[in-house]
C-alpha positions in Angstrom: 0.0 0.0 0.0 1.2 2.9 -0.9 0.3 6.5 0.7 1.2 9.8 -1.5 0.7 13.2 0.3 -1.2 16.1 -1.7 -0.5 19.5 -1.2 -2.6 22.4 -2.8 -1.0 26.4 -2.4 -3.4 29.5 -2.2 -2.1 32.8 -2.1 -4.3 34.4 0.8 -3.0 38.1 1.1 -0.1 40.6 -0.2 2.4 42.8 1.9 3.5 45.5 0.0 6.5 47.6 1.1 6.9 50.8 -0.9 9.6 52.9 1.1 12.4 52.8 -2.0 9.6 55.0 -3.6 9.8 57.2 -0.7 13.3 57.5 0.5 16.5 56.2 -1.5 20.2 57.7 -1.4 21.5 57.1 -4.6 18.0 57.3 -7.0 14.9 59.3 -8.1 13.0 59.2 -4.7 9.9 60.9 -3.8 12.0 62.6 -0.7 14.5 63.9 -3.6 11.6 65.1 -5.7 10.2 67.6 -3.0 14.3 68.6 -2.0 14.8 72.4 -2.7 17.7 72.7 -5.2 20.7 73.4 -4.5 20.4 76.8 -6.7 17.5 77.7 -4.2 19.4 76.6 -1.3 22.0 79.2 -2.2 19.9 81.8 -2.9 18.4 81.5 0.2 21.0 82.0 2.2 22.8 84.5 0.0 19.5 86.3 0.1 19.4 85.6 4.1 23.2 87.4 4.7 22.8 90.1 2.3 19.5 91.1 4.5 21.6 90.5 7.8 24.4 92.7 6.1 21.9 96.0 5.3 19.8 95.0 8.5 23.2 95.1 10.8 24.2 98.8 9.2 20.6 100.7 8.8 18.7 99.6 11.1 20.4 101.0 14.3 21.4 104.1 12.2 17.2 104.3 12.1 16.0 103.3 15.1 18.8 106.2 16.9 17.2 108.7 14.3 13.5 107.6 15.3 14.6 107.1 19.6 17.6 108.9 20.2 18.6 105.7 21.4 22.3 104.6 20.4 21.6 100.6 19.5 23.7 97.9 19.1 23.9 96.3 15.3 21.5 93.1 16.0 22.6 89.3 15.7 20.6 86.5 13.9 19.6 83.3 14.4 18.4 80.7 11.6 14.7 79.0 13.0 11.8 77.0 11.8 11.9 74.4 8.9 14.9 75.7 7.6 16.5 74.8 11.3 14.7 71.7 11.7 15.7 70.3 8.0 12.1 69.9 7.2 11.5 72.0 4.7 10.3 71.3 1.3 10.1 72.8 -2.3 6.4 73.9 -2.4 4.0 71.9 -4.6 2.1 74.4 -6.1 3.7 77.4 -7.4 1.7 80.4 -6.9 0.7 80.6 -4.1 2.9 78.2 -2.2 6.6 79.2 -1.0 9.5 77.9 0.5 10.5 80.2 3.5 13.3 80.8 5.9 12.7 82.0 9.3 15.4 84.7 10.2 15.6 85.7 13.9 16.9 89.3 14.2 17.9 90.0 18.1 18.0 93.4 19.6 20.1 93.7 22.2 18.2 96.1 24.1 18.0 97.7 28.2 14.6 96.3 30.1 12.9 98.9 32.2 11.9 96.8 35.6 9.2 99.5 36.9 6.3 97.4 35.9 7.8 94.1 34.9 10.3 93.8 32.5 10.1 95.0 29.5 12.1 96.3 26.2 12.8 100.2 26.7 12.0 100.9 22.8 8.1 100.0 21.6 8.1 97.2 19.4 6.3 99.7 16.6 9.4 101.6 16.5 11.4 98.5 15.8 8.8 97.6 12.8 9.0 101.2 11.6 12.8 101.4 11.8 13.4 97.3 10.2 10.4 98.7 7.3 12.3 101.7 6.2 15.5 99.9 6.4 14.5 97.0 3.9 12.8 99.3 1.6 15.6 100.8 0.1 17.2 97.0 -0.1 14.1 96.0 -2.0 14.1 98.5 -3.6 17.6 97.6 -5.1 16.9 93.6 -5.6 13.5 94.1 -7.3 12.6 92.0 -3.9 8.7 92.7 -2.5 8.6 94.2 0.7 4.8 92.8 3.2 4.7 94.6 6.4 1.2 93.3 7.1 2.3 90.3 9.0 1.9 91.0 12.8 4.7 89.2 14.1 7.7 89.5 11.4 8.3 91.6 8.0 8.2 89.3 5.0 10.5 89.6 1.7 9.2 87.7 -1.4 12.9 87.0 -2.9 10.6 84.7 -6.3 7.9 83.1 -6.9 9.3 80.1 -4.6 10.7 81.6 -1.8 9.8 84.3 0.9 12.4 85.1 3.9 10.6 86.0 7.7 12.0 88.2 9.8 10.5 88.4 13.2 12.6 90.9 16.0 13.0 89.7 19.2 14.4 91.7 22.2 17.2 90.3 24.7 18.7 92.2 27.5 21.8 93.5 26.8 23.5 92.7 29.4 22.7 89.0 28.4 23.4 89.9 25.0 27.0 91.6 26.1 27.8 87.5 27.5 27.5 86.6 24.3 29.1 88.7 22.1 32.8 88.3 23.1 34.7 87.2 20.3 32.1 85.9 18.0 32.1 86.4 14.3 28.9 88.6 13.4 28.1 87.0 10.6 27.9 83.4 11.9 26.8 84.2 15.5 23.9 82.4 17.1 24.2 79.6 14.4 25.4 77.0 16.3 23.8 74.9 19.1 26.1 76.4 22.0 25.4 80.2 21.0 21.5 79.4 20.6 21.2 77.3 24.3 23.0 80.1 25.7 20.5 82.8 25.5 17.7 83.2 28.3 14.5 81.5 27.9 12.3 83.8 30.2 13.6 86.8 28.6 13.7 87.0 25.0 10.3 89.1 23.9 9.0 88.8 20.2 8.1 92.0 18.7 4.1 92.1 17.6 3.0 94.8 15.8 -0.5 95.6 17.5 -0.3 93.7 20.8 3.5 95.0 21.6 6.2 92.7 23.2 5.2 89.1 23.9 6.4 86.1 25.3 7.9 84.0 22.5 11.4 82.1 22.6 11.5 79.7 19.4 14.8 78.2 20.7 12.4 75.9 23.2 10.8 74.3 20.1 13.8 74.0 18.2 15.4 71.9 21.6 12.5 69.8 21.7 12.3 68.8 18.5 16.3 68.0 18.1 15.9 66.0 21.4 12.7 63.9 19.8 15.1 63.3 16.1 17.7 61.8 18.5 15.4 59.7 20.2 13.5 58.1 17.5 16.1 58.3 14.2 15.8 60.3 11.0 13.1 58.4 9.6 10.7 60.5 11.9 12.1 64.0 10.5 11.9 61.9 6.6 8.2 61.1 7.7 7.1 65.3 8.9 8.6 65.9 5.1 6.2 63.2 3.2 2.8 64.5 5.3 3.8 68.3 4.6 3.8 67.5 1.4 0.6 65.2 1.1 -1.1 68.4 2.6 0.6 70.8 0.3 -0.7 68.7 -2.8 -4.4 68.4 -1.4 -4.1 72.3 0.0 -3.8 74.7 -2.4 -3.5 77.4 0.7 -4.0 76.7 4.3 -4.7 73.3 5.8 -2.8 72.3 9.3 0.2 74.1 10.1 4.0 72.5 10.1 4.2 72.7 13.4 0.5 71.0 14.2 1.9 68.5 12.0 5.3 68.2 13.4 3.9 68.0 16.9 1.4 65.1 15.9 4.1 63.3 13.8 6.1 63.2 16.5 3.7 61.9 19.0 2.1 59.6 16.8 5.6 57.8 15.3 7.2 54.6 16.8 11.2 53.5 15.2 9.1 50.1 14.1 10.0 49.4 10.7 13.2 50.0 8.3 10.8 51.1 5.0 9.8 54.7 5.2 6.2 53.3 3.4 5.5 50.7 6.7 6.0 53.9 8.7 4.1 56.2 6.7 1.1 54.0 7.1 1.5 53.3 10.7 1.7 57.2 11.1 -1.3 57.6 8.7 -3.9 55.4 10.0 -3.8 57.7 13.6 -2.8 61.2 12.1 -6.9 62.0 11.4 -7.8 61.4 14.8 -5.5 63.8 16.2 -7.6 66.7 14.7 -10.3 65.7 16.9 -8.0 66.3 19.8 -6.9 69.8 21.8 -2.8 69.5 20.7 -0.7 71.9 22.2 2.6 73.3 21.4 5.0 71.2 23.4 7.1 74.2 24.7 3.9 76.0 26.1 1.0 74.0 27.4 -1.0 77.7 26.8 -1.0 77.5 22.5 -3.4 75.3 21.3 -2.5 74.6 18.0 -5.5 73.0 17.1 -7.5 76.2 18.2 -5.6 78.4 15.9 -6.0 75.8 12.9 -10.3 76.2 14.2 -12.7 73.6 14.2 -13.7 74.0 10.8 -10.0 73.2 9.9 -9.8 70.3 12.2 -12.8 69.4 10.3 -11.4 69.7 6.9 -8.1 68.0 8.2 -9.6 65.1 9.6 -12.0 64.3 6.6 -9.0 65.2 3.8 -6.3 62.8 5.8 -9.5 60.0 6.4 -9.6 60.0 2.8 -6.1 59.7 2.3 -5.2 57.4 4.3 -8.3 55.0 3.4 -7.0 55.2 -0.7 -3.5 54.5 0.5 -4.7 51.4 2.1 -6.9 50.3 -0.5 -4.4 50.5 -2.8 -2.3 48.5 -0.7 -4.9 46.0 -0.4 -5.1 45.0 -4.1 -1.5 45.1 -5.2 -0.1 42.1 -6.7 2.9 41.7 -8.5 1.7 42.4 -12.0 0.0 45.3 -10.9 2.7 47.4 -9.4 3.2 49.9 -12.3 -1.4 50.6 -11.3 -0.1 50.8 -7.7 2.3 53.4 -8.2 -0.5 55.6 -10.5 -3.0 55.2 -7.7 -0.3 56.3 -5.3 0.2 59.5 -7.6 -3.2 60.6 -8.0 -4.8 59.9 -4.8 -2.4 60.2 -2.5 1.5 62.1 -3.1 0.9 63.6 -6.5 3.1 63.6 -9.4 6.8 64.0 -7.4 6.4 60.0 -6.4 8.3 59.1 -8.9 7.5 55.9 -11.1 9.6 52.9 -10.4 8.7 49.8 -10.5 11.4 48.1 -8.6 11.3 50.1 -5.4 8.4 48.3 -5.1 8.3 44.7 -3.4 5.1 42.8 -3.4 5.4 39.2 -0.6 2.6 36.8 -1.1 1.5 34.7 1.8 0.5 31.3 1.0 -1.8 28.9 2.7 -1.0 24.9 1.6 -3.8 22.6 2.4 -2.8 18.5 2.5 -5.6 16.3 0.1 -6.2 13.1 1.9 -4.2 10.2 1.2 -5.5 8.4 -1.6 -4.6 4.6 -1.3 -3.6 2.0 -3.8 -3.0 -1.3 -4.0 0.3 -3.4 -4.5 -0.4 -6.0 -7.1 
């Protein structure tokens, strides 16, 4: 008698990793495709010192005219995205910009008679820093908005915009600090920027005066959370601002409301930048449902400056995302990865995911299912 084992194998599911679409070093990549260049990385920060330059020589000669005051030149510090090496070429151009955040500190003397405050009115410094970049505006064919509350903005192109917001720091703080620095690098480096005092560095506003703001508390915290959860989390904040700038053609969440829920939301679980985008996807709606707060002061609810109809939007637009991301995860096969990728691009990242068939890997899972034994008999 002889017994002869069957076996039968049925593909059950898929597992499709896609993160070699997202993130490569040496290829195309969709990370690579929303990269500024390098030709706007330069002009940026040519653009950047050549406002520090005229900023460092008019504006005191100004503000002395305007105060009879006798200021010091200011110092600068580099801040948001462009600091945080999170910021990406916009996808729509007009109206979205890349811009650079450009800290300009006044070193100024506090008055203590009621609290502590700057001894010149922050509406002087706006009118002094306008009429100083006029003329440099002027001269660069740049466009000069002084309608921002809390900085002055320079349109340098189409693609980029610099902010410069004013802060005020005591001068005898600022006189610590100074001692054999080179002006046009200080406060760009991690020791110069922990330095200065947290309590006491006001941000200029142009209707509700001198506030409490010191950016340097968000830029600590969110160096601290990139080196304890890796790179792929500051790789993942660049893929979601861009899904939003594709589905936004103005507004949507802010970075930092992103950055913030990113950063909450992400666990170092998987090697492929695609696991972890999904993993970070299926929770980012629910967050807008939530009261999140800037990290650095419990007081700013980001969330409330979004407003619930915003939160709304945002939940609804990233439900929707998230739920054709799956799907199309869901029916992938092997033949059909070329259809994955073009769902990928119209639903979900746009155009910039580049099309590339083999950073895609597709595993199928098989079941195998044993016949009975069929018999037969020796003669």
């Amino acid at each position: 008698m002889v017994h002869k084992l069957n076996w039968s194998k049925k593909v059950v599911s898929m597992t499709v990793h896609f993160g070699g679409l997202l993130y490569r070093e040496d290829n195309e990549c969709y990370l690579s495709n929303i990269s500024l260049s390098q030709r706007d990385v330069d002009l940026i920060r040519m653009s950047r010192d050549e406002i520090r330059s005229h900023l460092k020589i008019s504006y005191p000669q100004i503000l002395e005219q305007m105060t009879r005051k006798h200021p010091k030149a200011p110092r600068f510090f580099t801040q948001g995205l462009f600091k945080y090496r999170t910021l990406n070429k916009p996808d729509k151009v007009p109206p979205q910009q890349a811009d650079i955040d450009d800290g300009c500190y006044l070193p100024m003397e506090y008055i203590t008679d009621i609290g502590k405050r700057p001894e010149i009115a922050s509406k002087c410094v706006f009118q002094a820093a306008d009429t100083a970049l006029k003329s440099l505006c002027v001269k660069k064919n740049w466009e000069l908005i002084t309608t921002k509350e809390t900085c002055v903005r320079i349109v340098i192109n189409k693609t980029i915009h610099v902010d410069i917001p004013f802060y005020a720091i005591p001068q005898s703080k600022f006189s610590e600090l100074e001692v054999a620095r080179d002006s046009s690098r200080f406060m760009d480096s991690a020791r110069d920027w922990s330095e200065l005092p947290t309590d006491e560095v006001l941000l200029a506003h142009r209707k509700d005066g001198w506030i409490q703001s010191d950016p340097k508390r968000v830029s600590e915290w969110f160096t601290q959370c990139v080196q304890n959860k890796g790179e792929q989390l500051r790789r993942l904040i660049r893929y979601i601002k861009a899904i939003r700038d594709h589905h936004w053609v103005a507004g949507g969440p802010s970075s930092l409301l992103l950055m913030v829920i990113a950063s909450e939301i992400y666990e170092p679980n998987s090697y492929d930048d695609g696991d972890a985008l999904r993993a970070l996807m299926m929770q980012l709606p629910d967050y807008f449902k939530m009261n999140i707060c800037n990290p650095c002061d419990a007081g700013e609810s980001l969330t409330d400056r979004l407003g619930r109809e915003g939160c709304d939007e945002a939940y609804i637009y990233f439900k929707k995302i998230n739920k054709d991301l799956e799907q199309a995860c869901r029916i992938v096969t092997k033949d059909t990865k070329l259809e994955f990728i073009l769902s990928l691009q119209e639903k979900v990242f746009g155009p910039r995911l580049p099309i590339d068939m083999s950073a895609v890997t597709v595993s199928e899972h098989y079941k195998i299912d044993g016949a009975p034994f069929s018999r037969t008999k020796a003669g």
